[in-house]
ROMARTOR-97407 format. One record per residue (C-alpha): x, y, z. Coordinates in steps of 0.05 Angstrom, whole numbers, padded with zeros to 5 digits, always signed. Layout:
XYZ;...
***
This chain:
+00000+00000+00000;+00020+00067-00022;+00054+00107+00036;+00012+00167+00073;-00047+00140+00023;-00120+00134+00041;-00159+00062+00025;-00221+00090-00007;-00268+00030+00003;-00327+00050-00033;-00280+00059-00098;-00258-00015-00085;-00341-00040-00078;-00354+00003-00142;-00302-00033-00175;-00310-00103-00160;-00373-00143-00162;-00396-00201-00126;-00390-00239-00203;-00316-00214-00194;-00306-00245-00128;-00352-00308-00136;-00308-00328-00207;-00239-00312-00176;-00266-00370-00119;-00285-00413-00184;-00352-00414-00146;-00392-00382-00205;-00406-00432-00250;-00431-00469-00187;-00491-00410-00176;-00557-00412-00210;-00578-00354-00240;-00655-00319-00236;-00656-00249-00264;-00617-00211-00219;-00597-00248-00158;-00557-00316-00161;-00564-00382-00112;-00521-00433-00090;-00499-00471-00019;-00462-00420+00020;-00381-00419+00010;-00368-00389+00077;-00394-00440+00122;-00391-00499+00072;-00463-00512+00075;-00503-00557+00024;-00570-00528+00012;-00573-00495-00049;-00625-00441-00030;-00587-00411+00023;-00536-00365-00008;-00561-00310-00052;-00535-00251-00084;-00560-00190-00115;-00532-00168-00177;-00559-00104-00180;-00550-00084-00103;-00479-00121-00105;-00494-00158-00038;-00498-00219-00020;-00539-00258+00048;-00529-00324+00082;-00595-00343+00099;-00569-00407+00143;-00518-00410+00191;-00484-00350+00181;-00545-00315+00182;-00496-00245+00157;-00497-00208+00092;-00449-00152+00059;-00423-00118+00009;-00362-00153-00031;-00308-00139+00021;-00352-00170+00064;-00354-00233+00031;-00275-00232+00021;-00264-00212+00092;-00299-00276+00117;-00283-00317+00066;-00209-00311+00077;-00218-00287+00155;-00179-00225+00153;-00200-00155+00172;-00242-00108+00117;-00178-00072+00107;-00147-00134+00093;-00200-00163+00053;-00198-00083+00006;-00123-00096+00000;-00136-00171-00029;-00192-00139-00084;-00149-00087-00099;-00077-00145-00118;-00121-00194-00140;-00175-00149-00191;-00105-00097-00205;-00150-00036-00190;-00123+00029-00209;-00082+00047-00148;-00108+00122-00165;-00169+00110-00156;-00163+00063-00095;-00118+00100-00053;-00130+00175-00033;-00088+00217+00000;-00118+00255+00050;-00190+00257+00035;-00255+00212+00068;-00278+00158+00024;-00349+00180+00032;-00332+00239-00014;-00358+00251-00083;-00322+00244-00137;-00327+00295-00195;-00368+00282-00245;-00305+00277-00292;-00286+00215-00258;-00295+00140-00270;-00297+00094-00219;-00241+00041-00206;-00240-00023-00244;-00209-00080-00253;-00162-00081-00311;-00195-00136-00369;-00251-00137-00323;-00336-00107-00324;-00348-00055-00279;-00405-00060-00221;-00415-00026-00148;-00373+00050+00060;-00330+00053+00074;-00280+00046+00122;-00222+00099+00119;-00145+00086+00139;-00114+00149+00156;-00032+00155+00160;+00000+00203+00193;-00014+00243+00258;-00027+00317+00232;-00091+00341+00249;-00144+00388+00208;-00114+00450+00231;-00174+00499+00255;-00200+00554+00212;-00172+00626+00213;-00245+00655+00184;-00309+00654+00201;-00376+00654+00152;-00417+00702+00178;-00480+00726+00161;-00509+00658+00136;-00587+00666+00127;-00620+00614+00181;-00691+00625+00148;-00687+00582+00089;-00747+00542+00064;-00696+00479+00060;-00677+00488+00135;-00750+00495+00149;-00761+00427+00105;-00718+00390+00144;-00752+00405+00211;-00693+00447+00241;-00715+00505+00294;-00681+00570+00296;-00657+00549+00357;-00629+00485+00337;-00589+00522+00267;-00564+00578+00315;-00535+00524+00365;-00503+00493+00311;-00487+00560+00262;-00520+00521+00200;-00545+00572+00149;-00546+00580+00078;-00488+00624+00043;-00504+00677-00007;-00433+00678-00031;-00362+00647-00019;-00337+00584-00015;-00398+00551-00002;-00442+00601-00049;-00515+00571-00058;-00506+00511-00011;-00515+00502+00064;-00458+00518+00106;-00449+00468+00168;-00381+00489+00211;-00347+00419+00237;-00319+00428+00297;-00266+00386+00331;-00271+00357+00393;-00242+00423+00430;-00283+00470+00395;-00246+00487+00339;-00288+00501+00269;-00237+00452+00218;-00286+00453+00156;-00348+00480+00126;-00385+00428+00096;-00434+00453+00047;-00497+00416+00028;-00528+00425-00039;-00603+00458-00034;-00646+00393-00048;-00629+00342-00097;-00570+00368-00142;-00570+00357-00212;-00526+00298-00242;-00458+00303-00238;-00458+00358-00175;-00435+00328-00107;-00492+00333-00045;-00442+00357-00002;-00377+00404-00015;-00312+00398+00033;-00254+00444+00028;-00196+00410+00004;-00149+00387+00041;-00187+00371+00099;-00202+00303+00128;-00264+00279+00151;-00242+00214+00173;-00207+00245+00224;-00265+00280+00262;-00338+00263+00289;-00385+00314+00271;-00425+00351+00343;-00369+00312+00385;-00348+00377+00420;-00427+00381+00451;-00427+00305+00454;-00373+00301+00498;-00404+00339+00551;-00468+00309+00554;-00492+00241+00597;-00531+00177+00572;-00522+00133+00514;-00483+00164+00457;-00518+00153+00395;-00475+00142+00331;-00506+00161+00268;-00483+00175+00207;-00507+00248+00171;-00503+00321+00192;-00581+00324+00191;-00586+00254+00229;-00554+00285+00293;-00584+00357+00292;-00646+00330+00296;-00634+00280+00351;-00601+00335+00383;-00660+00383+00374;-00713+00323+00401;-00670+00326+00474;-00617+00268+00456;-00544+00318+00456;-00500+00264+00465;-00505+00245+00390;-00452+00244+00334;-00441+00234+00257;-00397+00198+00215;-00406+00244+00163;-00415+00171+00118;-00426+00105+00130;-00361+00080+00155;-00320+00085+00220;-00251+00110+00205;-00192+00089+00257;-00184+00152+00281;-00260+00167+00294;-00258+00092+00327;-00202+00118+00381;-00242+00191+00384;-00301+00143+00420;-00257+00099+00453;-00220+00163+00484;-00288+00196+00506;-00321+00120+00529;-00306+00070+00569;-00329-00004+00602;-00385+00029+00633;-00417+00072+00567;-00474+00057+00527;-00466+00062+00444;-00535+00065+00403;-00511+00045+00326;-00571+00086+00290;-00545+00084+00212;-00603+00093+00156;-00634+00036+00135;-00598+00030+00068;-00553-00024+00036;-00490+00015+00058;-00511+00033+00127;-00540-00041+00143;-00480-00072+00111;-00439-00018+00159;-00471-00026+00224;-00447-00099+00257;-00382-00087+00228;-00377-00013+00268;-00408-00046+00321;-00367-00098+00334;-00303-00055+00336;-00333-00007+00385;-00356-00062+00432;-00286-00075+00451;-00293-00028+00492;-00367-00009+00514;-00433-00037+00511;-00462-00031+00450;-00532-00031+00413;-00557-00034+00337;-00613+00009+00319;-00653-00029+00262;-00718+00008+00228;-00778-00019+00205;-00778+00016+00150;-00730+00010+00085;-00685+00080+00075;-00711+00105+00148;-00652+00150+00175;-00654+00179+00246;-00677+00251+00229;-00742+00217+00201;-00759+00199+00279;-00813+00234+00321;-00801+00246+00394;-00841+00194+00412;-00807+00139+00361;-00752+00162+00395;-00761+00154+00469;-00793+00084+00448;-00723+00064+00419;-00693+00081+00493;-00761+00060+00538;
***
């Protein structure tokens, strides 16, 4: 691996597909195929009922319906099918598919970031392209904080309003949208680090954007992977700490009475985010898992919640609902998930 290099691990899943993985095994030809989803025994436990392994083509995922009763992404499947870590498993798909070590490795940014719209996706050399991420910072230099402020952001926007954000809640956390600047025509949301300090703006695009323009804008440089968005109020707060995974996701839970909430800013747990919980946990703390009820956050959650159960007692949050996220709770859904 690259030196002072970033594994991007959603550029690794966009790359390789579950065919990719299944026919390096020699395990495809072995799989019956029905429109878009494959079956076969399972190749992880060695089982012998031909039902109980499927995959989705389209979704690139895969479930063991029998005695693994677990599902994931394609790094999933490597990581337990040759029992190393994910970062292991990424480093295996990225030798054994040759992916494009420029589009695999990043230096210095979050692998939850957009791409721009210029950009393929990695791919396998000789090989079809298909479809978060866990980041691997190097190095021990930290965002450094910001030397200006952006001031006079507009708090009364109909999007703000549309999201179910109080005046209150937007001046707590000085989210507004900018008129000009950097972040001209999105929503600026200062990220603090765990002192305090504003590092980054991030700005989110008004609504859907248009194909081809990213949802949300980071300066560059900066790394996201090394901070947890509303830790600095967090950390002062008692109860469970909820872990969730968007900007929007933990003002919300923030503005129904939970503070002690934080964001991934993406669906992955970075090592340095890992040790920012560890540091601010211990034996005795309570972590609620609350990612959205999508393929990357339920592929995500039992892998970030095994890592931070090493050292506190931790719960998954899973919603009824397909693509529920935490900001779409009501106060009472809410205290219902604690009663």
């Amino acid at each position: 691996m690259p030196k002072n290099k970033l594994v991007d691990f959603r550029a690794v899943r966009e790359a390789v597909t579950m065919e990719h993985v299944l026919s390096h095994y020699g395990l495809l030809d072995k799989m019956k195929r029905s429109g878009d989803s494959l079956s076969g025994c399972c190749p992880i436990h060695k089982g012998s009922n031909p039902t109980q392994f499927r995959v989705s083509l389209s979704k690139n995922l895969w479930n063991c319906f029998s005695e693994c009763k677990h599902g994931g992404n394609v790094v999933d499947f490597i990581s337990r099918m040759e029992d190393v870590s994910a970062y292991g498993a990424a480093l295996k798909a990225i030798e054994w598919f040759k992916l494009d070590p420029d589009r695999v490795y990043a230096e210095g940014e979050g692998a939850d970031e957009p791409r721009s719209s210029n950009e393929a996706p990695a791919r396998p050399k000789s090989a079809q392209p298909s479809p978060v991420v866990e980041v691997k910072p190097e190095g021990n230099a930290p965002n450094p904080p910001l030397k200006f402020r952006l001031d006079k952001l507009q708090r009364e926007h109909p999007y703000l309003t549309e999201r179910g954000l109080t005046l209150e809640t937007l001046v707590d956390f000085g989210v507004g949208f900018c008129a000009k600047g950097m972040m001209a025509g999105r929503i600026a949301i200062p990220i603090h680090n765990p002192d305090g300090q504003v590092v980054a703006y991030a700005g989110r695009h008004v609504g859907e954007p248009p194909e081809g323009t990213p949802k949300y804008k980071l300066p560059p440089g900066f790394r996201k992977s090394l901070e947890l968005f509303n830790l600095d109020r967090a950390r002062k707060e008692s109860g469970p700490l909820i872990v969730v995974e968007g900007f929007f996701d933990a003002m919300n839970l923030h503005q129904l009475g939970h503070r002690k909430v934080v964001a991934l800013m993406g669906s992955s747990l970075s090592p340095a985010q890992e040790d920012l919980i560890r540091r601010h946990t211990d034996q005795h703390s309570q972590i609620l898992v609350m990612l959205d009820a999508d393929a990357a956050g339920r592929s995500a959650r039992d892998e970030i919640a095994a890592r931070l159960a090493k050292f506190a007692f931790v719960r998954i949050h899973v919603f009824a609902k397909e693509d529920q996220q935490p900001e779409h709770l009501t106060a009472e859904q809410l205290a219902e998930v604690f009663a």
